[in-house]
N, C-alpha and C positions, 0 to 999 in steps of 0.2 A: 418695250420698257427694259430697260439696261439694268435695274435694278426692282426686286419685289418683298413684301414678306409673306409667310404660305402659312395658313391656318397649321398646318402640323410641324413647323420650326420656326417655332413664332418668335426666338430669342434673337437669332441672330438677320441679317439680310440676305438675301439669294443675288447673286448677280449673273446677269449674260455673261458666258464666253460662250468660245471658240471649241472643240477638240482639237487637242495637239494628236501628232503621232506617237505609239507605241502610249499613248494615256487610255486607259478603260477608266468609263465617268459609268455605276450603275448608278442606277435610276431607283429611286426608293418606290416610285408608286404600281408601276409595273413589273421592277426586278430585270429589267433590260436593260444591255450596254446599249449609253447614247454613243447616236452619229451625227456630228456637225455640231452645230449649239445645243448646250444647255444650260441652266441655272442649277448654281455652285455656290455650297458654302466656302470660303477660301479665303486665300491674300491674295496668290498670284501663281502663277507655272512660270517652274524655274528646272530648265535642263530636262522638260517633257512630264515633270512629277508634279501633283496639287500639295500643295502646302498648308493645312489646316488651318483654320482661322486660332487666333490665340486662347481659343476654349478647349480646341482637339477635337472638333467635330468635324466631319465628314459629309455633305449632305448634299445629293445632288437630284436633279428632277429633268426629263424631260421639257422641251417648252410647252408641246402638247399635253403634258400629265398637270404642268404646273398651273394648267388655265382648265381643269376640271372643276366644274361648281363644286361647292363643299354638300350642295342640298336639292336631291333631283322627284317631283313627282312620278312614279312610274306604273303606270295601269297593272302590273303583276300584282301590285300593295296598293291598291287604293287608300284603304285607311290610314295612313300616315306616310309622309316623307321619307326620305332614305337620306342618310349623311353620309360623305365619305371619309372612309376610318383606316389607317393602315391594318393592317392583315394579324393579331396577335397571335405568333406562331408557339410560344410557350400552353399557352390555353388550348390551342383550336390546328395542333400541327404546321405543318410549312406551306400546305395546299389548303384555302377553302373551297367549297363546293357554290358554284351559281345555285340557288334556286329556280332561275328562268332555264338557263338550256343544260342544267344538271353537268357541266364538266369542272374543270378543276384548273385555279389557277394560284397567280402569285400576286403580293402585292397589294396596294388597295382596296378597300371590298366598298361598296354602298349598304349601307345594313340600317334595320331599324332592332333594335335593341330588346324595345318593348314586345317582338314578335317573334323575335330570332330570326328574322329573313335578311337576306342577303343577298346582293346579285353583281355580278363584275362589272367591269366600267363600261364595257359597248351595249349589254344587255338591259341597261340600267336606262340607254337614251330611246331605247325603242318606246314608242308612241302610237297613238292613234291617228290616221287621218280624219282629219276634218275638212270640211266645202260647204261653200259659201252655198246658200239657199234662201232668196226672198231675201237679204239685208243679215242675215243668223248663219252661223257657223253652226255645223250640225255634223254626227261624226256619220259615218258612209256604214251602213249596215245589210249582209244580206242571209239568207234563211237558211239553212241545209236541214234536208229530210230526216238526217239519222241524229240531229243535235239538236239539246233543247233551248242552248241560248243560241241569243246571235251573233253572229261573227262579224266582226268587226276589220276595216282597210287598216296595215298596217304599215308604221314606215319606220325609216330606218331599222330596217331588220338586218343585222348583221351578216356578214357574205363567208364570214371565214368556217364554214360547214359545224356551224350551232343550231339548226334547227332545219329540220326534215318534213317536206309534205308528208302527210297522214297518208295521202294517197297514193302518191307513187313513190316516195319515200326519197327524193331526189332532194339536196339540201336547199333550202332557201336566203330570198337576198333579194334585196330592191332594182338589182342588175338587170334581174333577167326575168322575174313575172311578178307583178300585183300579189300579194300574198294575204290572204285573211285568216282572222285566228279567233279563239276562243282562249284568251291568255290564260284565268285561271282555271281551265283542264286542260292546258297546254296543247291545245287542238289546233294546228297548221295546216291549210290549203291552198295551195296554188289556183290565182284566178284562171277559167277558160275550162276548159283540157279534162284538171283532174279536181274541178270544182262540178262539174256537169257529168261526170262519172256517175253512170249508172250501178250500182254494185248489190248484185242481186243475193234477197237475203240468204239465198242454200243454195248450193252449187255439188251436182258430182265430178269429185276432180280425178281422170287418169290415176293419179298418183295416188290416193288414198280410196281404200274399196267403203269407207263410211261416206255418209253426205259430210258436208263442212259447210256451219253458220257462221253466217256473220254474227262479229260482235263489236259492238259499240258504246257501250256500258260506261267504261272510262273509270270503272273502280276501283282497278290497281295498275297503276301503269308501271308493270313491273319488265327487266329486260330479259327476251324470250329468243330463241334460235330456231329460226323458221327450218322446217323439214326440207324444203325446196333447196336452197342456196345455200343452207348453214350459217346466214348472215346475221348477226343480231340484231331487234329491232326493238321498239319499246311499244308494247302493246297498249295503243290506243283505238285506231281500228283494224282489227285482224280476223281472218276467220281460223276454225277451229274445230274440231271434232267433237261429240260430247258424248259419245263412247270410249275413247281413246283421249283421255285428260292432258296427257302430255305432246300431241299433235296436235301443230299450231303452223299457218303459214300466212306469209305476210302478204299484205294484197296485191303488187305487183307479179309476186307468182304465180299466184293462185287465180289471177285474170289475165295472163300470159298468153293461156290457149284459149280456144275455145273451147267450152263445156256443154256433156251432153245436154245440157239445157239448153245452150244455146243454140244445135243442132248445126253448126259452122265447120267444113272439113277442115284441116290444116292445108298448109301450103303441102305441094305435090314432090317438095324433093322433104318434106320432115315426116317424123316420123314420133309415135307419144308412145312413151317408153315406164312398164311401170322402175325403174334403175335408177330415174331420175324425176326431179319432180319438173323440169323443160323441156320443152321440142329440140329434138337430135335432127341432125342433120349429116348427109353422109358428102363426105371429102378425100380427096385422093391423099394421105401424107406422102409430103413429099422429102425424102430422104436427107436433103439439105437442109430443111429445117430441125430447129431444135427434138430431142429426140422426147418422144409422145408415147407413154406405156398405158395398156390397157387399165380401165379402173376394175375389171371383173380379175382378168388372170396374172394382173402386170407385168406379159410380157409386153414389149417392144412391137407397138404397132406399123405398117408396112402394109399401101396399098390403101385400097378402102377401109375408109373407118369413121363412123359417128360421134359426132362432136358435139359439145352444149350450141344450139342456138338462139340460147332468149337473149341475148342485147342486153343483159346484166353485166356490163361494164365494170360495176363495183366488186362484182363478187368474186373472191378471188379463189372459191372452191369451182366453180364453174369454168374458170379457165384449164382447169386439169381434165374435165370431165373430156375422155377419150373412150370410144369400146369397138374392139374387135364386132363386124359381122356377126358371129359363130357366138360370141359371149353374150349377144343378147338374144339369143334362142333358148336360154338354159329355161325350166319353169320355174314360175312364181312362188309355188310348193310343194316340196316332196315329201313321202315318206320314207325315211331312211333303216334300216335295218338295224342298225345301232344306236336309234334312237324311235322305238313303234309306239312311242305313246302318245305323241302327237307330231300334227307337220312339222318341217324346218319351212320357213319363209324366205327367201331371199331379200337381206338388206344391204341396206350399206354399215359396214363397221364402224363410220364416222360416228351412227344416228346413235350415240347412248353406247356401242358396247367396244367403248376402246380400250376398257380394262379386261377384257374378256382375253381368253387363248384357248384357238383354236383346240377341240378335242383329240382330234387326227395325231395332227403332227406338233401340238402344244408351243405351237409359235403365236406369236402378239398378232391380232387381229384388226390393228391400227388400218385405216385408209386399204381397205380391205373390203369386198363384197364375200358377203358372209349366210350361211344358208343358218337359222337360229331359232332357239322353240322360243314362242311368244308364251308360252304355258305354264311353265316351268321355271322359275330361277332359283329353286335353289338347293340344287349343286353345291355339295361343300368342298374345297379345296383349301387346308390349309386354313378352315374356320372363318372362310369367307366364300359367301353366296356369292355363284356366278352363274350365265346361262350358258344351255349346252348348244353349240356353234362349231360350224365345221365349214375350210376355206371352203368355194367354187371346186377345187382340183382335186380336193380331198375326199369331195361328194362320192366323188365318181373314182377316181382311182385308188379302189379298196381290195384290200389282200381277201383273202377268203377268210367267210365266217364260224368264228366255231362255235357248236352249243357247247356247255360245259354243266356238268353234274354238280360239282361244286361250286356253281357260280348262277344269279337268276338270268343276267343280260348274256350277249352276246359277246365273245372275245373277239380280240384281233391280234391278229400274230405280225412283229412288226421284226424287220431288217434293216430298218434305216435309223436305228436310236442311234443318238452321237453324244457326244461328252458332257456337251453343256446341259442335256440333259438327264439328270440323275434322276432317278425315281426311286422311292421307298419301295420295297416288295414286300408285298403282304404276306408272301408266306413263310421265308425263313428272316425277315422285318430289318436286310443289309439295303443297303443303297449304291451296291457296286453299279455300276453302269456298263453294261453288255451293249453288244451289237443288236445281239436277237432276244425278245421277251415278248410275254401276251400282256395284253393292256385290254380294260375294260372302258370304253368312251363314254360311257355314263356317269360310274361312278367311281373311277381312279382305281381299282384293280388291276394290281400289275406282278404280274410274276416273273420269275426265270423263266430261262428254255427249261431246266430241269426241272422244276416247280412244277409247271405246267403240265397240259393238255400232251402227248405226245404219240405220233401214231403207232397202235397197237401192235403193228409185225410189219417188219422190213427186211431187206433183202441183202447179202451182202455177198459179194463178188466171189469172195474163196470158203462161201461155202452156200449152194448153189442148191443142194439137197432141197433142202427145207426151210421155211421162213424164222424168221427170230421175233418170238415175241416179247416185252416187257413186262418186265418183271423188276420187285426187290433182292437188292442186294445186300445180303451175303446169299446165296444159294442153299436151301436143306442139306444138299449132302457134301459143301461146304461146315455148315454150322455142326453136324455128325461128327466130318472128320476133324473137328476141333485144329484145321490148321488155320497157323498166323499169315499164309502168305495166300494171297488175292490175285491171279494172272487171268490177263485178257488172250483170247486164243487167236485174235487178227491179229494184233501188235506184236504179241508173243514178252509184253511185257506187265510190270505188276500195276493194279490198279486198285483205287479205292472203294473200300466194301461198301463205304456209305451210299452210296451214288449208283443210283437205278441202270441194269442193263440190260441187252437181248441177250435171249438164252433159246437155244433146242433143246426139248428137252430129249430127244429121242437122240441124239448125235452128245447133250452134255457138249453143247459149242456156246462159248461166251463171248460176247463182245461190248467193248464199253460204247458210253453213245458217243464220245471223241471220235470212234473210228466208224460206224455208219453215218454220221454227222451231215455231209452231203445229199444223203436220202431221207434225212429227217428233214434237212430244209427243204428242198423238193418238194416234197411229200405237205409240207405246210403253205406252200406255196402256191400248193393247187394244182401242181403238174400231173398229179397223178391222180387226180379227179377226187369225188366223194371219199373219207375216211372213216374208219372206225379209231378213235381216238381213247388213252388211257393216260393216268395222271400216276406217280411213285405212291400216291395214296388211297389209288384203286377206286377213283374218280372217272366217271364211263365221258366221254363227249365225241362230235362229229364234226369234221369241216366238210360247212357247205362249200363248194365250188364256186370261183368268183365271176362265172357269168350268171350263176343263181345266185349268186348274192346282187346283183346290178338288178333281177329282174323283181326281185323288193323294194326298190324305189319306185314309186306308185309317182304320179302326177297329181295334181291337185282335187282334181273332179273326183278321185276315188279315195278321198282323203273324208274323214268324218272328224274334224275338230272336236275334243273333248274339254270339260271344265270340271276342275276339280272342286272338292271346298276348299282348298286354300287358296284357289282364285278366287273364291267366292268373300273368301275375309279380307283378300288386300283390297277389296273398293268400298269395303265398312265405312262409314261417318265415324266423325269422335265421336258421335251423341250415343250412337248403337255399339261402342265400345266399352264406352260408361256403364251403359247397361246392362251388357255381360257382365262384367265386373264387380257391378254392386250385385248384381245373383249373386258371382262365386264366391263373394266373401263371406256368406253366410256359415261357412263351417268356420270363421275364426271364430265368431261371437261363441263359439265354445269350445272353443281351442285349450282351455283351462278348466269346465269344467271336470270333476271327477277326477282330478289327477291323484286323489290319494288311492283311488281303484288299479293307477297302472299296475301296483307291486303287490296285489290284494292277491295272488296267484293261490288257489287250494293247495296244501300240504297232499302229496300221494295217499291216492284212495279214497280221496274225504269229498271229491268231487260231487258224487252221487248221494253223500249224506246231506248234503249241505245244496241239494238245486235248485232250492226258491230263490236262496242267496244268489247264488253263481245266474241264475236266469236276470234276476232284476241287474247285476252288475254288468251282466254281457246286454242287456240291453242301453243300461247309459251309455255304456263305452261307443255301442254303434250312433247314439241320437246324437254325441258330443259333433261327429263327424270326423272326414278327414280334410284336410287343405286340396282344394282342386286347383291345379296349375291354368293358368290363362292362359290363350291361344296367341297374345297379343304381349312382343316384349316391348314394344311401343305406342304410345297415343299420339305422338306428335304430327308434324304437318303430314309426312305419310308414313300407317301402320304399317309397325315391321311386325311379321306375321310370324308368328315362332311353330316351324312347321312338323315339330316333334307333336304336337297336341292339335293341330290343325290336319289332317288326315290328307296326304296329298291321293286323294281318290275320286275317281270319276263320280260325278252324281246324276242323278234322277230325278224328274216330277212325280211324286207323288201327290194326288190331291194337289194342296195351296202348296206343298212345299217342296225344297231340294232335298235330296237325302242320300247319304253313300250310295253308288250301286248294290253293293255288298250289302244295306240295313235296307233296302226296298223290300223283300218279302216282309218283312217284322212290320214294316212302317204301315204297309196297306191290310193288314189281317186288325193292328190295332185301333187304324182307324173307319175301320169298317163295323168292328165290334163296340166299342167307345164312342166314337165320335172326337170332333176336336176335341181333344182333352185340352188344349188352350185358350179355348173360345173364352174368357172371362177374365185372362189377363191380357195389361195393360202394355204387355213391353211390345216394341216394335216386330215385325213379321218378321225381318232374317235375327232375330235374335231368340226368338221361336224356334225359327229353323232349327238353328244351332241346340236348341236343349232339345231339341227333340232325336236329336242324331247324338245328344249323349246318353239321353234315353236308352235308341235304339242301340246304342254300341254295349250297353248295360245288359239289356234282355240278349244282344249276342253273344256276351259271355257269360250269362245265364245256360242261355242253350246247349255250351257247350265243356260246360263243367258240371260233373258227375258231384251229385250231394257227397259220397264220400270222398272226394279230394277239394273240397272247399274247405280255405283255409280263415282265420279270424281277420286276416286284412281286405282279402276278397270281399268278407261281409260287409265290411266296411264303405268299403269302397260303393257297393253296388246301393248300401242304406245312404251312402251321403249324395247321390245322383238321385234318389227321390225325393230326399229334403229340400236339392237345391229346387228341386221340380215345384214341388208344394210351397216353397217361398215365392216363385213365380208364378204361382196364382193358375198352377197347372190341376185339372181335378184328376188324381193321381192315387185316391185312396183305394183301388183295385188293386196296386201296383203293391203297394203296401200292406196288405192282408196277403198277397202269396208270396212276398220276403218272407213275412212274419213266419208263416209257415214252412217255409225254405230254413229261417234261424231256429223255428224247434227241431226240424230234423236236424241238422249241425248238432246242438245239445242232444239230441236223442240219442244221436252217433255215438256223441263223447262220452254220455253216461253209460251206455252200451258197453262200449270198450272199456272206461273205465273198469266197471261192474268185474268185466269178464278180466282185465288184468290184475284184477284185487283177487279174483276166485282162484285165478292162473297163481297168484304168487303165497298166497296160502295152504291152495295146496301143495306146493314146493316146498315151504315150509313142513307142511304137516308132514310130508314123504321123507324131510331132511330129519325131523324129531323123530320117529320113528327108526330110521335107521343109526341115529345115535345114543337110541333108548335100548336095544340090539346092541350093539357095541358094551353099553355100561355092564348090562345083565352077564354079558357073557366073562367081560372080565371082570365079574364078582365073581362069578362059580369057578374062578380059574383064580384062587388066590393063592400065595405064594408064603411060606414060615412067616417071615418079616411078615406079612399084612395079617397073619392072624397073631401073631406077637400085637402089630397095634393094635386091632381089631379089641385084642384081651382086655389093654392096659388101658383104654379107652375107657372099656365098662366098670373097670373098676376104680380110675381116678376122674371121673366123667364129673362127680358133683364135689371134690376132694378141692381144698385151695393146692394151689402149686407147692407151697412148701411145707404141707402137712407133716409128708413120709420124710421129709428130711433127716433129721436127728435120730429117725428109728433103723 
């Protein structure tokens, strides 16, 4: 047809042409320049240019777009038709989204309006097969074990990589295999092959030390990055961990190998690597090809080296996958010196920690095999929680350790700082950036050389006698001789008093640390074995030697993983957060009472007069409460665990529950004596826990404050941990009758002391009147003419008006 009219420019006519050269015709319904014919709104092509018809419009279509039905049935939308509607980019952006293969396009959409669904123009023709049976068209149906409808022969499935087997996740198309689906839970299978796939429901995989189930649910097909290949997939069937929530791998990986279930060895040149979640394979690199760096140490591989061999074509993290020999010997997990409170694991830096940096040498841990605590995140840096992680090279090539007095972890004394790395110093709080400082790889403690740890007596060349110990400067018999001028006895020049130096004292030989400086670093180096170590603030510590420090990285087998409570609160439910929650707020609902009591204070002295008052007042004050912080500064999809109020402390079974190591003696005396004291409330068991370990943190500082240094907030504190107890349906009133008793001795105290500072300050008093009673007496018998002149005239004008005697 040479000429048309189109439901969407229904005013004017569309006519065939041609495309001239150097003319761009787009296309209204897909947003593509045509090529060859299309249908134009126009007059004519004059000199390669369209000349608008005499409206001004512009309007051109494909022949193919121009011949799209206006109204398509599509098994996605059973219940109603689909129309097609150009794309309104003011309302709905410049891209809509298909609802069938979820991508994003331009251009006309098919939509039903009354539903909001939408699907683009090739998504929109997919259909069902149907075959002729007995005289009746019937559509082609077959059963799968893991899905409760059935699935359906599909055709025209489009080829251009819009939709992926379920199973082996290779894209689909009419091309190349029979495909059947489950359109509305958008479940695609390839006939044959990855239709008759067995896929067993729990598998253990190499790769992950938990089992991993299948799942097929189809509940949220939400998009996930499989652990294996890093590829994204959209979770319809995957399996997954259900210890480890955010370990998930997609099925072509994760049936890659054989599993020990399945009892199958591998091939005889691979090899199953936990580094990787695919079979390695070992290949000679050979120097003419492109250059291949280790994923463990990234140097520059040469010679033998294991490679990815799963035939994941797609993935394009799997083509990097390279390892040194030697790099996959390191273990799975260590215990590290600088970090003894639990394993480091060895991962990949890709998996979750590419915002991390390295503790060692505070470099970016991107694309990086990373040894990292699973225990632990959170490390504050700059007011943001990170985990503590240290490269492969860094594991192992460690300076010597030193203990330190003034510090709880272990230091490290570092020679390689460089510029881009400034750090704040905790102790004089500059951020010069030196060569040489101690750093703490826990917790960002970092000092100067001079700050620091420094070895207690060294040697120095021109003066050979005796050793030089450290010491502060100025010197005693420096500060004696009150002089202003400060000389170093190596250099023979003046130095500054502030700044710690070696001294003999028997020789009175000084030298600053600038000039033994060579054998401080030495000396910190480890070359000179074990030290005794001293800080300018008389701060004691030792370096261990750096082959004893290598012999503190344990392997894994002599590793005891620990769990603290604040592991125990980041896999809370929102339900069981709720429910702390509505406990702790129990001290608002009185939050207001009794406020005219806060300023009620006794007037001095009057404490003890007045103590039925003062006793009924100090008991509102404690019943009002006080505000208990939550452990929880978020409920959202995952709790952020606020780990000032969550105790990062290993715990214990006691009985049914966890409980600090540190509150286990408390915990098993009181429920040996009591019994569950929770047995009759309703809240869930780890939220029990939890008040039972505020309990027990209660009675520990109970035990260890003396009645006289308890103070009026203390009381508070320890009466509002049993109210919230007693709102939780805790039977707690033992608990409560030896407070009570705890609060009269406090008052006993007060009125005690009061008593005896009111006696104290009366008879000061009385001591002070008395010696001014002495004073008066004495100078009345010491009167002087003048005062018996007044003395006189007193007595006798004493009852006289003032101007009696006047006139006489």
């Amino acid at each position: 047809m040479e000429k048309i009219k189109h439901f969407d420019h229904p005013y004017h006519v569309l006519s065939l042409s041609n495309k001239k050269r150097g003319v761009q015709i787009l296309c209204e319904a897909c947003r593509e320049y045509c090529d060859g014919q299309a249908y134009v709104c126009s007059r004519e092509y004059c000199d390669g240019l369209i000349h608008s018809c005499s409206e001004g419009c512009r309007y051109s279509l494909h022949v193919s777009c121009a011949k799209l039905p206006q109204h398509v049935q599509s098994p996605f939308h059973p219940p109603h038709p689909l129309t097609l509607k150009p794309h309104d980019p003011y309302h709905h952006g410049d891209l809509f989204k298909c609802d069938g293969c979820t991508k994003h396009y331009r251009g006309f959409v098919y939509r039903c309006e009354d539903c909001n669904f939408q699907l683009d123009r090739e998504c929109a023709f997919m259909t069902v097969k149907v075959i002729e049976e007995g005289g009746q068209w019937k559509e082609q149906l077959l059963t799968h074990p893991y899905h409760h409808h059935p699935l359906l022969l599909l055709d025209k499935v489009p080829a251009n990589e819009r939709y992926k087997c379920t199973v082996c996740l290779a894209h689909c198309s009419d091309h190349h295999h029979s495909t059947y689906g489950c359109i509305p839970c958008r479940l695609i299978i390839h006939d044959g092959s990855c239709f008759e796939r067995k896929l067993p429901p729990q598998i253990q995989h190499f790769y992950h030390p938990h089992p991993l189930t299948l799942s097929t649910a189809l509940s949220d097909q939400e998009d996930s990055t499989c652990k294996a290949c890093y590829e994204k997939f959209t979770r319809v069937w995957y399996y997954s961990c259900e210890q480890c929530k955010d370990f998930v791998m997609d099925i072509p990986c994760t049936l890659l190998l054989p599993t020990t279930i399945d009892c199958i060895k591998p091939k005889s040149d691979q090899i199953q690597h936990f580094l990787h979640g695919h079979p390695l394979s070992l290949r000679k690199a050979d120097d003419q090809e492109q250059v291949m760096h280790c994923r463990v140490c990234d140097k520059r591989c040469t010679g033998s080296t294991y490679v990815c061999d799963s035939g994941r074509a797609s993935s394009l993290f799997c083509k990097k996958i390279y390892f040194h020999k030697s790099c996959l010997e390191f273990p799975q997990q260590i215990c590290h010196p600088f970090h003894p409170y639990h394993p480091l694991t060895l991962l990949d830096g890709q998996s979750n920690y590419s915002d991390d940096r390295c503790n060692a040498c505070r470099k970016s841990t991107t694309d990086y095999f990373l040894y990292i605590c699973l225990y632990c995140d959170f490390i504050i840096s700059n007011n943001k929680p990170r985990h503590f992680c240290l490269h492969v090279e860094c594991s192992t090539m460690m300076m010597p350790a030193i203990t330190y007095e003034g510090h709880t972890h272990l230091l490290q004394f570092r020679d390689d700082n460089i510029e881009s790395n400034k750090l704040q110093y905790s102790a004089c709080k500059s951020n010069i950036c030196e060569s040489y400082d101690f750093n703490c790889l826990y917790c960002d403690l970092n000092l100067h050389l001079s700050c620091g740890p420094l070895p207690y007596t060294v040697k120095h060349k021109d003066h050979n006698i005796h050793s030089l110990f450290l010491t502060n400067s100025p010197l005693q018999e420096e500060v004696e001789a009150e002089t202003d001028e400060f000389y170093c006895h190596a250099c023979e020049e003046e130095r500054d008093p502030q700044l710690p130096v070696y001294y003999c004292a028997e020789c009175h030989y000084v030298a600053e640390i600038q000039c033994v400086f060579s054998q401080i670093i030495s000396s910190l180096k480890g070359e000179y074995g074990d030290l005794e170590l001293r800080s300018s603030l008389g701060h004691s510590g030792k370096l261990i030697c750096k082959n004893k420090a290598k012999e503190m990285v344990q392997k894994k087998e002599q590793v005891k993983a620990t769990v603290t409570l604040y592991d125990i609160l980041k896999s809370w439910s929102k339900d069981e957060i709720e429910q702390l929650n509505g406990v702790l707020r129990i001290a608002e609902t009185k939050k207001d009472t009794a406020k005219k009591d806060d300023h009620d204070e006794d007037s001095e002295f009057e404490f003890f007069l007045l103590f039925n008052k003062n006793y009924t007042q100090v008991m509102k004050f404690l019943d009002r409460g006080a505000k208990i912080p939550t452990p929880f500064k978020s409920v959202e999809k995952v709790p952020e665990v606020n780990f000032e109020w969550a105790p990062i402390e290993e715990v214990v079974s006691v009985g049914d529950y966890m409980i600090i190591q540190r509150l286990a003696p408390i915990l098993e005396p009181l429920l040996s004596k009591h019994g569950d004291i929770s047995a009759m409330s309703t809240l869930r068991p780890r939220v029990r826990m939890y008040l039972y370990n505020m309990l027990c943190e209660g009675i520990y500082s109970m035990i260890n404050t003396i009645v006289e240094d308890i103070t009026k907030d203390l009381l508070l504190k320890w009466w509002t941990t049993l109210r919230i107890l007693q709102f939780a349906e805790f039977k707690i009133q033992f608990a409560f009758d030896h407070l009570k008793r705890v609060v009269e001795a406090y008052l006993g105290l007060r009125v005690i002391k009061e008593v005896e500072d009111a006696v104290d300050k009366i008879d000061k008093d009385i001591l002070a009147l008395e010696e001014k009673r002495k004073r008066i007496i004495a100078a009345k018998s010491t009167k002087s003419s003048i005062t018996e002149e007044c003395f006189r005239e007193a007595l006798l004008l004493k009852h006289c008006k003032a101007g009696t005697l006047f006139f006489f």
